[in-house]
C-alpha positions as a printed NumPy array, in Angstrom:
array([[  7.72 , -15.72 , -15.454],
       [  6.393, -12.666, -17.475],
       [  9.049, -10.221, -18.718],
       [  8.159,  -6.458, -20.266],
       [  9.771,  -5.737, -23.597],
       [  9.881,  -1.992, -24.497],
       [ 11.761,  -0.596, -27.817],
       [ 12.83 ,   3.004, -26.633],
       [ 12.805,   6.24 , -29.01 ],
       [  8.761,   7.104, -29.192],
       [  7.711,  10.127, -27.592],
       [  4.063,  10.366, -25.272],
       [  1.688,  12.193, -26.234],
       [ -1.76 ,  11.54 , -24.927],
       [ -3.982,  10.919, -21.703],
       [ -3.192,   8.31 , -18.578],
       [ -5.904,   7.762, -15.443],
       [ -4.4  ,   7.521, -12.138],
       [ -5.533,   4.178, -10.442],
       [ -6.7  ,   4.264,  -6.872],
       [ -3.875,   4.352,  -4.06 ],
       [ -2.386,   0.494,  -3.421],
       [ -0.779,   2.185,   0.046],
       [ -4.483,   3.606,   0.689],
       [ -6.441,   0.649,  -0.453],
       [ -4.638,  -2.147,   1.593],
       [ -5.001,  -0.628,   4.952],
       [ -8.575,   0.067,   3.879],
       [ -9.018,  -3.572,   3.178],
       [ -7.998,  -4.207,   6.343],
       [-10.379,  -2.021,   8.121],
       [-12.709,  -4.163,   6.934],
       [-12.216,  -6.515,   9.661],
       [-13.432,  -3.769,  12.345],
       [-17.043,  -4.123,  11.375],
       [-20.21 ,  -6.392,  11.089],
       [-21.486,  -4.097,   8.786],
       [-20.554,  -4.1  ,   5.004],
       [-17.582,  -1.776,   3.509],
       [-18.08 ,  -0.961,   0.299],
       [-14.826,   0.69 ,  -1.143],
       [-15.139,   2.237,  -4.264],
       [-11.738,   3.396,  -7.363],
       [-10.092,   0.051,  -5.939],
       [ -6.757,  -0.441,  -7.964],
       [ -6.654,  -3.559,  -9.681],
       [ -3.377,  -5.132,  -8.239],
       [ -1.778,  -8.081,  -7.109],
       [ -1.345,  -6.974,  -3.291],
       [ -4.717,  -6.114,  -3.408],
       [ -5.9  ,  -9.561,  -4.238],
       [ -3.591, -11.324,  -1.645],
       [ -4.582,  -9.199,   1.16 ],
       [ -8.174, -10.064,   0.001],
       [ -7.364, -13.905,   0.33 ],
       [ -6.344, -13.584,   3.53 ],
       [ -9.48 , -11.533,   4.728],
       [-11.379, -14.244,   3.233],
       [ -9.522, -16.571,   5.376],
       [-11.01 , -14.151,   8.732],
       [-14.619, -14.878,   7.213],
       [-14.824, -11.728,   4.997],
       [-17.16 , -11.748,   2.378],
       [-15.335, -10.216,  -0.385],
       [-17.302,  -9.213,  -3.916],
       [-15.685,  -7.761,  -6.779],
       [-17.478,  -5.558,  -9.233],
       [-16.924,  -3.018, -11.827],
       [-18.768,   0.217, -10.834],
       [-19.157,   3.74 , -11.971],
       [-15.775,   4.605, -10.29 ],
       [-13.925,   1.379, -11.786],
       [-13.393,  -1.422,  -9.387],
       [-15.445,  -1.899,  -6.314],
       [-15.101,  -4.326,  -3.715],
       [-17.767,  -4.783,  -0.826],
       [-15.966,  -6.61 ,   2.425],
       [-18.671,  -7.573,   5.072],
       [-17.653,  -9.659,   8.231],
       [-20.587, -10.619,   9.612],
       [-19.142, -12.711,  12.298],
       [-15.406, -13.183,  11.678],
       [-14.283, -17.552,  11.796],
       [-10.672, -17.405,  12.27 ],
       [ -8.369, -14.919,  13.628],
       [ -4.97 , -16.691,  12.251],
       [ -3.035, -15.717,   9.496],
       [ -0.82 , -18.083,   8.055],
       [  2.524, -17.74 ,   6.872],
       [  2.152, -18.182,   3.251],
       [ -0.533, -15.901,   2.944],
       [  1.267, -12.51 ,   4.992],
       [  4.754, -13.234,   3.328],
       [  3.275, -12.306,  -0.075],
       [  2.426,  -8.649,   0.958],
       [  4.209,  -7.139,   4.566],
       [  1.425,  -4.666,   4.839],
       [ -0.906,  -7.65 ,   5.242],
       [  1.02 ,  -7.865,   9.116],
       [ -1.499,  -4.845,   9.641],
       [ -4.467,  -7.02 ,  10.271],
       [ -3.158,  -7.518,  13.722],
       [ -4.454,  -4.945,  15.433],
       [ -8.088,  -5.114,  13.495],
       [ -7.918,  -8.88 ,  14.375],
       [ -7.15 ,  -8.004,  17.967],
       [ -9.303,  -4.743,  18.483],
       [-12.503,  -7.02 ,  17.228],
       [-11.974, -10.341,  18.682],
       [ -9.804,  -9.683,  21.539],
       [ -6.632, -12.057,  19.775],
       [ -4.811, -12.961,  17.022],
       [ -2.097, -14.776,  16.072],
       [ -0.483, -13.632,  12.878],
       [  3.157, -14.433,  11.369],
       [  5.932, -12.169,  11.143],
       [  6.556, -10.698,   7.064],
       [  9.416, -11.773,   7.125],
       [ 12.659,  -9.892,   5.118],
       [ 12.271,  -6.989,   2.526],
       [ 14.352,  -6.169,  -0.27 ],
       [ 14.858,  -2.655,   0.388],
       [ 15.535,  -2.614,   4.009],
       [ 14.72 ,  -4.208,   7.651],
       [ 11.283,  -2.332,   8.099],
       [ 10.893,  -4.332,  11.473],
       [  7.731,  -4.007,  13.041],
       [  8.744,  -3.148,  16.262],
       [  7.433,   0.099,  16.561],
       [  3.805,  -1.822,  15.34 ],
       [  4.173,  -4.132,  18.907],
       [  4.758,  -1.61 ,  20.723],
       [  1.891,   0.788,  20.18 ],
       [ -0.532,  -2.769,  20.82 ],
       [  1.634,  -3.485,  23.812],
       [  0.745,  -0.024,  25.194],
       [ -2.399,  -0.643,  24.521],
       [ -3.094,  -3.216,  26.796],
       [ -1.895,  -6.574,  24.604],
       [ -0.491,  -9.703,  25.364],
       [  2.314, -10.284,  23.028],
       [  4.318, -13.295,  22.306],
       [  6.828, -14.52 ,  19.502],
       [  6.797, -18.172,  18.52 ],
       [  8.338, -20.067,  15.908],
       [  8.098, -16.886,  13.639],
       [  4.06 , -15.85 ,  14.473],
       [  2.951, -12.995,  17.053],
       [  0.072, -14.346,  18.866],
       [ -1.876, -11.158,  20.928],
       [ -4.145, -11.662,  23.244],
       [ -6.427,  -8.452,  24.76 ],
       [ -9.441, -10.354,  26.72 ],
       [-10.382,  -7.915,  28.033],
       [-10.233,  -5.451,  25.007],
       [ -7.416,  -2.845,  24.196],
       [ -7.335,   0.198,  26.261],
       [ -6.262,   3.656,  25.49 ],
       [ -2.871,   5.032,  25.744],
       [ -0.261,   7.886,  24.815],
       [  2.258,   6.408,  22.471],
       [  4.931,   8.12 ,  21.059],
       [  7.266,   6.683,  18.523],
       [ 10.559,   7.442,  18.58 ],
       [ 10.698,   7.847,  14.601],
       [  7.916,   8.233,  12.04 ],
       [  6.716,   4.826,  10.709],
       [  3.905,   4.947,   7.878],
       [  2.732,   1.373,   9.154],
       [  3.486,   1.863,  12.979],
       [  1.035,   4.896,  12.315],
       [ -1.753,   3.307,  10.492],
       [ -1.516,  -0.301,  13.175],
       [ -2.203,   1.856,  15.871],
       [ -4.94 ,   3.918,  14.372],
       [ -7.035,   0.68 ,  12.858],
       [ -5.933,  -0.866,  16.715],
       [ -7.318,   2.318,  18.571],
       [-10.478,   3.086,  16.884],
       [-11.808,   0.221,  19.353],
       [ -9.783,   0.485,  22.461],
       [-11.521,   1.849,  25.227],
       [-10.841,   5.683,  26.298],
       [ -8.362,   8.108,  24.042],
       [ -5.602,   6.966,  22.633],
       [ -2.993,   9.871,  21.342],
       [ -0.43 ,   9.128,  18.358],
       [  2.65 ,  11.283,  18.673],
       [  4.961,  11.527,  15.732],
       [  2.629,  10.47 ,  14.034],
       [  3.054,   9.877,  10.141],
       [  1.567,  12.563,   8.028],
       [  0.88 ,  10.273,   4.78 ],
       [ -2.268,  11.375,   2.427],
       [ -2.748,   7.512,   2.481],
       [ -2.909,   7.867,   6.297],
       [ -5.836,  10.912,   5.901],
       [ -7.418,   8.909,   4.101],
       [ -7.684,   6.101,   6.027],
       [ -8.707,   8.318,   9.091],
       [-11.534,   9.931,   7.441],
       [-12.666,   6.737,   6.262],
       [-12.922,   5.541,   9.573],
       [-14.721,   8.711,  10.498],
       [-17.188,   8.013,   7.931],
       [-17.919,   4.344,   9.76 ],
       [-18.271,   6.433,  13.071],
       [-14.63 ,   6.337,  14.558],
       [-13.773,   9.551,  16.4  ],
       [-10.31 ,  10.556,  15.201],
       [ -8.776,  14.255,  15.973],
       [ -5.212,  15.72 ,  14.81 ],
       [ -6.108,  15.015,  10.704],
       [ -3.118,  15.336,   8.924],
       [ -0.765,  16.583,  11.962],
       [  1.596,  14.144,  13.853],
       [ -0.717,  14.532,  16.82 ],
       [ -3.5  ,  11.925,  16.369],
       [ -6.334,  11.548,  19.049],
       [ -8.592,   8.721,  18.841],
       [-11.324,   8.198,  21.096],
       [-12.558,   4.848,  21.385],
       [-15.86 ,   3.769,  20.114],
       [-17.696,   0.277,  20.843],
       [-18.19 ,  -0.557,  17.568],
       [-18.317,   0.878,  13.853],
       [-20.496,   0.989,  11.181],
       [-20.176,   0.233,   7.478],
       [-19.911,   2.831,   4.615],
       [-19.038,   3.917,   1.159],
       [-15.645,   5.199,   0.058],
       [-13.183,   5.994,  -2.882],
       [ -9.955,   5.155,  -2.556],
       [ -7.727,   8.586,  -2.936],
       [ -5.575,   8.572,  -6.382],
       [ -2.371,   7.245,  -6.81 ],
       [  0.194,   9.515,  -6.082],
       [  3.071,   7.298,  -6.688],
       [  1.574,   6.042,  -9.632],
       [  0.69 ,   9.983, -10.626],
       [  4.392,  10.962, -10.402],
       [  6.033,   7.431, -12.114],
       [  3.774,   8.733, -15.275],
       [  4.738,  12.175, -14.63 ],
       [  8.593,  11.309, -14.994],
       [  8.027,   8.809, -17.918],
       [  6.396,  11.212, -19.662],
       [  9.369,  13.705, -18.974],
       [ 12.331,  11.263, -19.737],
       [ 10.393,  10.141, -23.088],
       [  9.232,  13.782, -24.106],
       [  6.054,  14.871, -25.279],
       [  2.752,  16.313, -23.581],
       [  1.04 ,  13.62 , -21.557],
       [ -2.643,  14.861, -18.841],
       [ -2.856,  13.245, -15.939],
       [ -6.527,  12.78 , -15.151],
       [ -8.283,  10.953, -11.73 ],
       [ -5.475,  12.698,  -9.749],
       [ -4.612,  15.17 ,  -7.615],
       [ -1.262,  17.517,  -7.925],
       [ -1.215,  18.62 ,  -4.449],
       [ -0.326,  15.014,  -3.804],
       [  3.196,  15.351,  -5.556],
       [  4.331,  18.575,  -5.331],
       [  7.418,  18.021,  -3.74 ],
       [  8.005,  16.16 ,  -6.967],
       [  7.162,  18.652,  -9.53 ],
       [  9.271,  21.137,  -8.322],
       [ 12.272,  19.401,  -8.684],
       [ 10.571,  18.358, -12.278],
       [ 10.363,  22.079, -12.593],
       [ 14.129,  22.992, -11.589],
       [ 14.874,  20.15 , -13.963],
       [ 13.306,  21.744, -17.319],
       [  9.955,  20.026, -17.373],
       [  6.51 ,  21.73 , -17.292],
       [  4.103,  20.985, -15.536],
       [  0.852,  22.759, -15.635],
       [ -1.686,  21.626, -12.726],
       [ -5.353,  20.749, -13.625],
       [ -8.751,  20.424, -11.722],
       [ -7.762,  16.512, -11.615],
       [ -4.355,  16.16 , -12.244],
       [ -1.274,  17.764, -14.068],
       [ -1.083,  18.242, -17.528],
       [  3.16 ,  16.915, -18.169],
       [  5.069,  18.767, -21.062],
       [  8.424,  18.462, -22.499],
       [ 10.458,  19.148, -25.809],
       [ 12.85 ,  16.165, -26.155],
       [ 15.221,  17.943, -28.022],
       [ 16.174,  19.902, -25.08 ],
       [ 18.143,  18.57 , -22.644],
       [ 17.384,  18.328, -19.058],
       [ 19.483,  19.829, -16.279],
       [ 20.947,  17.752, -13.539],
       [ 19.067,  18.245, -10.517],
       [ 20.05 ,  16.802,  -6.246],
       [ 17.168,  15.364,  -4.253],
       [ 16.871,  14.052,  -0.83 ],
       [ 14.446,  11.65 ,  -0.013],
       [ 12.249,  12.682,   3.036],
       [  8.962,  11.797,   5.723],
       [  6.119,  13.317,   3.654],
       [  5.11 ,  15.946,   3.182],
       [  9.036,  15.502,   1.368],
       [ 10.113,  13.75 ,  -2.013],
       [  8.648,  10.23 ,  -1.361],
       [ 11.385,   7.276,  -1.269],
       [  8.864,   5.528,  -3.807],
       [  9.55 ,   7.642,  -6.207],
       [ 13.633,   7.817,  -5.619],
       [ 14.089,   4.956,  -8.344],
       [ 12.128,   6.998, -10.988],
       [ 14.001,  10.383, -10.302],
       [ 17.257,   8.693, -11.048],
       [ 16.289,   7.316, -14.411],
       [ 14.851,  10.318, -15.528],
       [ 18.218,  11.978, -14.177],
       [ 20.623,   9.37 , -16.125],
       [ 20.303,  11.195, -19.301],
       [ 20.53 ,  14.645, -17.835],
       [ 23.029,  17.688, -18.469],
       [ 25.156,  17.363, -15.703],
       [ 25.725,  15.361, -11.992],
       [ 22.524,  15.045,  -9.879],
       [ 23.201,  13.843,  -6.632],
       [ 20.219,  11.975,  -4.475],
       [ 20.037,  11.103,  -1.042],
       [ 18.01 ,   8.457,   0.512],
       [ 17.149,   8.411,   3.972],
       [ 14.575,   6.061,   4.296],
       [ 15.418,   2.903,   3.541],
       [ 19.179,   1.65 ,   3.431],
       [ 19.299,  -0.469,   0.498],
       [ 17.003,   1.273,  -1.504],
       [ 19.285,   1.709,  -4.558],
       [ 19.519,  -2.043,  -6.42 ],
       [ 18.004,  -0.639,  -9.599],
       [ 21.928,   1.26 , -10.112],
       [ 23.397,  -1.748, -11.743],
       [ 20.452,  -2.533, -13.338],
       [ 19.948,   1.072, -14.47 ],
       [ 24.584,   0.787, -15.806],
       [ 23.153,  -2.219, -17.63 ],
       [ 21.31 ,   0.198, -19.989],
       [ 24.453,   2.432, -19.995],
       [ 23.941,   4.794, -17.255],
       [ 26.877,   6.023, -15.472],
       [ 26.264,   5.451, -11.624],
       [ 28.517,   5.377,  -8.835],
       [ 26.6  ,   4.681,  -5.036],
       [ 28.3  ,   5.592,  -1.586],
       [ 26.16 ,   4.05 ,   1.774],
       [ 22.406,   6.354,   0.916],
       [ 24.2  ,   8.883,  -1.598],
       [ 23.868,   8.102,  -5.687],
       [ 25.925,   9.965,  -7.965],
       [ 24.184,  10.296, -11.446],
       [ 26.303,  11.685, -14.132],
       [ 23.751,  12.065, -17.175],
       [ 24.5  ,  10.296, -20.407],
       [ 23.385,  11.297, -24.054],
       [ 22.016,   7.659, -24.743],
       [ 21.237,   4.533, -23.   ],
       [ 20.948,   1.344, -24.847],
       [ 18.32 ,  -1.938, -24.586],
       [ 19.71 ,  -4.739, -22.604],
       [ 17.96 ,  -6.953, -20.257],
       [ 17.531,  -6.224, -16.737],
       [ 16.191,  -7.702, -13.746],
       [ 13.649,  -5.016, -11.222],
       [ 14.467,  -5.715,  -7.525],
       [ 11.354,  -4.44 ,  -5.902],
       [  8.066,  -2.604,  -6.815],
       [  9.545,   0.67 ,  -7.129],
       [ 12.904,  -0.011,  -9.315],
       [ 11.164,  -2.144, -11.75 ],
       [  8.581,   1.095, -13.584],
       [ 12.086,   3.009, -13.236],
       [ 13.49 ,   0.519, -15.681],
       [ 10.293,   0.546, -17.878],
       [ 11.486,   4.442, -18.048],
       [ 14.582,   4.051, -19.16 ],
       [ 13.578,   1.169, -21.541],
       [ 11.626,   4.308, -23.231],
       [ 14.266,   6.083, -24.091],
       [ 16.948,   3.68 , -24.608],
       [ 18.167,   2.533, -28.392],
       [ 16.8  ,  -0.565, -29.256],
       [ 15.121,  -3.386, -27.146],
       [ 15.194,  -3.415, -23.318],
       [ 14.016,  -6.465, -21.348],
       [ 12.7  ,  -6.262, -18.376],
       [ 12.394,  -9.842, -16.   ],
       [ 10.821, -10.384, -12.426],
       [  7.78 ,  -8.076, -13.438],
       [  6.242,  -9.584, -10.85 ],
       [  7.402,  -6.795,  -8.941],
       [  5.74 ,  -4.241, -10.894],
       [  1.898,  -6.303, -11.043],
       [  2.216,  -5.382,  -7.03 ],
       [  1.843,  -1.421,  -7.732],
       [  0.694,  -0.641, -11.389],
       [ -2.737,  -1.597, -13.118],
       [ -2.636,  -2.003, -16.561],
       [  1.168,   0.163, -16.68 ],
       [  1.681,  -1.231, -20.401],
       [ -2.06 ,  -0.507, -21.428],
       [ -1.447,   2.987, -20.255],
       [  1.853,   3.804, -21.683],
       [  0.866,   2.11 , -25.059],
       [ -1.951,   4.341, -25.335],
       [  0.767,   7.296, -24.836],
       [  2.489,   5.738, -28.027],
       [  5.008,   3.672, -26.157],
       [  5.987,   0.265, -28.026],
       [  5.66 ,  -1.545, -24.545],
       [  4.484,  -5.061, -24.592],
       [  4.248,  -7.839, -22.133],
       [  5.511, -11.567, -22.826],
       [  4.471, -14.105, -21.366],
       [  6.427, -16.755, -19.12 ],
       [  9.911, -14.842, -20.169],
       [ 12.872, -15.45 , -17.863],
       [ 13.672, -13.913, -14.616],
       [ 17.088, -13.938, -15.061],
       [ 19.947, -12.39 , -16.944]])
C-alpha cells in the first residue's frame, strides 16, 4: 500500500489549481442516470471515488468516456436505455455516496435494488432520512439481507418532506428522486451546500424545474423526462481551504487559482483572526504568511454550511498545533470525527479530546514520525503537519487521501514542498 513521505522545514511559495468539487461531481455522476440523452460534465476531478462511482454506472448501462478537454477532465455519461438497476455490494461499499443512485435508479425505471454502505469511520451517517423522503414519495421499500430494494410502478409522486435535521445526502436523494416524480415536491430543511446549488442548476440546465436555490425551502416540480447538457463541475472548496491552511502552517505566499473565495469564507476569517492573510482574487485567494511569526490560537465550531465545514476540522487543528496559545474546536457534525489527534501527538502535538470538544495547546516544533490517516479528511491534515515537522514524516493508508485530492503531492511539490509518494509502503505503524 502507497505511503507519502514529506521532510518538513520548506516554505510555499508559488501557484496551486483547485480541482473540480468530488462532493459536486459524484452526485452529478449520478444524475446521469435520469436521462437518455448524453451528460457531458466538464473540470471533473481526477479521483478515486470518482472512478468507482463510474464503475458502477457502467454496471446501469452508462456509457462512460473519459477525455482531457479545455477545462481538464471531461467525462460524457449517456444512458441510452439503462440494463440493470442493481447495485452490488462490492461496488457501493467503496464510496457511501454511491447509495445515491437509488432514487435516479428508481425515478427512471420505477425500481431498484441497491445495498446498504455499510459503516463509516467518522460516524453512523445512516440513511434514514434518504428512505424516508422516497417513502413519501410514493416507494415501496424493503430491507433484505443488507440491500434496499424500491419499487415505484407506478412512478414517484410528489410530496412535502421535511427532515427533522439537515442531511447533505438526504437533500441531494430527494432532489435527483423528485426531478421525475409527478406534481411538486417541497424540501424543507433543506441543506444549503454550494455542492447542492450546483447540482440544482445543473439539473435546471437538463430542463428540471427546481425553485428555493440556495434556501432550505426547495420546490421541485416534476417533469416527464430530462434532457442532456454541458456542465463544469464548481471548484473545490475543501480542497481550496486544505491548500489555504498548508500554505499558512508552512509559511510563504501561495495563489489559489480555478477557485472561488466566497466558497470558504467562514474559513478565512478564522485564518484571519489567526495571523494569516488572505487577499481574495477574481479566481481564488492569494494565501500569505511570514513564518517567523507565530500564529495565535484561535476556537472554532464546526457548523451546517454556510458555517466552518466539518471537512476542513482536521486541517484547522494541525495548522492550530503549533500556535501561540490553546485553541479550542468543536465538532458537531459527526461524533467521531477526531482520530487524526493521536496521529497528529505522534508528530508531537499536544492534544487532549473530551466527547466533540479538542483542546489544542500549540507547540514550537513537531517532529517526523510515521502515522496512519483514518479517513479522507485527517490524512491531507497529516501531510500538513509533515510540512512543518523536523525531519521525515510518514504517512500510511493514503488510500484515504487518492479519494479527495488530485495530484496533492504534484501540487505541493510545485509550492517547494519535499513531498514524495512511495510506492507499496506499509499501512501500519
Amino acid at each position: 500500500m502507497d505511503s507519502i513521505v514529506i521532510h518538513g522545514g520548506n516554505r510555499l511559495n508559488g501557484q496551486i489549481e483547485v480541482s473540480g468539487a468530488k462532493n459536486s461531481a459524484i452526485k452529478l455522476m449520478a444524475a446521469s442516470i435520469l436521462t437518455d440523452q448524453p451528460l457531458l460534465l466538464t473540470n471533473m476531478p481526477r479521483l478515486a471515488d470518482t472512478r468507482f462511482l463510474g464503475q458502477l454506472l457502467q454496471q446501469f448501462g452508462v456509457e462512460v468516456t473519459e477525455r482531457n478537454g479545455a477545462d481538464g477532465q471531461e467525462i460524457l455519461f449517456h444512458a441510452p436505455k439503462l440494463t440493470s438497476t442493481f447495485a452490488p455490494y462490492d461496488l457501493v461499499r467503496q464510496m457511501r455516496a454511491s447509495f445515491n443512485v437509488l432514487g435516479p435508479l428508481l425515478a427512471r425505471s420505477g425500481e431498484a435494488k441497491v445495498s446498504l454502505p455499510g459503516g463509516c469511520t467518522i460516524g453512523a451517517r445512516p440513511v434514514d432520512l434518504h428512505l424516508m423522503a422516497l417513502t413519501a414519495m410514493g416507494a415501496e421499500i424493503e430491507l433484505e439481507e443488507g440491500y434496499v430494494s424500491a419499487h415505484a410502478p407506478k412512478g414517484l409522486q410528489g410530496a412535502e418532506i421535511e427532515f427533522p435535521f439537515v442531511s447533505v445526502g438526504a437533500t441531494e436523494h430527494a432532489l435527483l428522486a423528485a426531478v421525475l416524480a409527478n406534481g411538486t415536491t417541497v424540501l424543507k430543511r433543506a441543506a444549503r451546500e454550494p455542492e447542492i446549488g450546483d447540482l440544482a442548476r445543473c439539473l435546471i440546465a437538463m430542463g428540471a424545474k427546481i425553485e428555493g436555490l440556495d434556501t432550505d425551502v426547495l420546490t421541485i416540480t416534476g417533469v416527464s423526462s430530462l434532457n442532456g447538457t454541458t456542465w463544469s463541475v464548481i471548484p473545490d472548496r475543501i480542497e481550496m481551504g486544505s491548500y489555504a491552511l498548508a500554505a499558512a502552517m508552512a509559511g510563504g505566499e501561495v495563489r489559489l487559482t480555478k477557485g472561488r473565495a466566497d466558497l470558504i469564507t467562514a474559513l478565512t476569517d478564522k485564518m484571519i483572526e489567526a495571523g494569516v492573510e488572505i487577499e481574495p482574487t477574481a479566481d481564488g485567494v492569494i494565501v500569505r504568511r511570514d513564518p517567523a511569526q507565530r500564529l495565535k490560537a484561535v476556537n472554532v465550531t464546526t457548523e451546517i454550511y454556510p458555517g466552518f465545514a466539518t471537512d476542513l476540522q482536521a486541517q484547522f487543528m494541525a495548522l492550530m498545533t503549533t500556535a501561540e496559545g490553546t485553541s479550542v474546536i468543536h465538532e458537531n457534525i459527526f461524533e467521531n470525527r477526531f482520530m487524526h489527534a493521536p496521529e497528529l501527538a505522534r508528530l508531537g502535538a499536544d492534544i487532549s479530546v473530551h466527547a466533540g470538544e479538542a483542546h489544542v495547546r500549540g507547540v514550537e516544533k513537531l517532529h517526523g514520525a510515521p502515522v496512519m490517516a483514518t479517513d479522507l479528511r485527517a490524512s491531507i491534515s497529516l501531510v500538513m503537519a509533515g510540512l512543518v515537522a523536523e525531519g521525515e514524516t510518514t504517512v500510511g493508508r493514503v488510500y484515504h487521501l487518492d479519494r479527495g485530492f488530485e495530484r496533492m503531492e504534484e501540487k505541493l511539490g510545485a509550492c517547494g514542498a519535499d513531498v514524495r509518494r512511495v510506492k507499496g509502503g506499509a499501512d501500519e505503524h
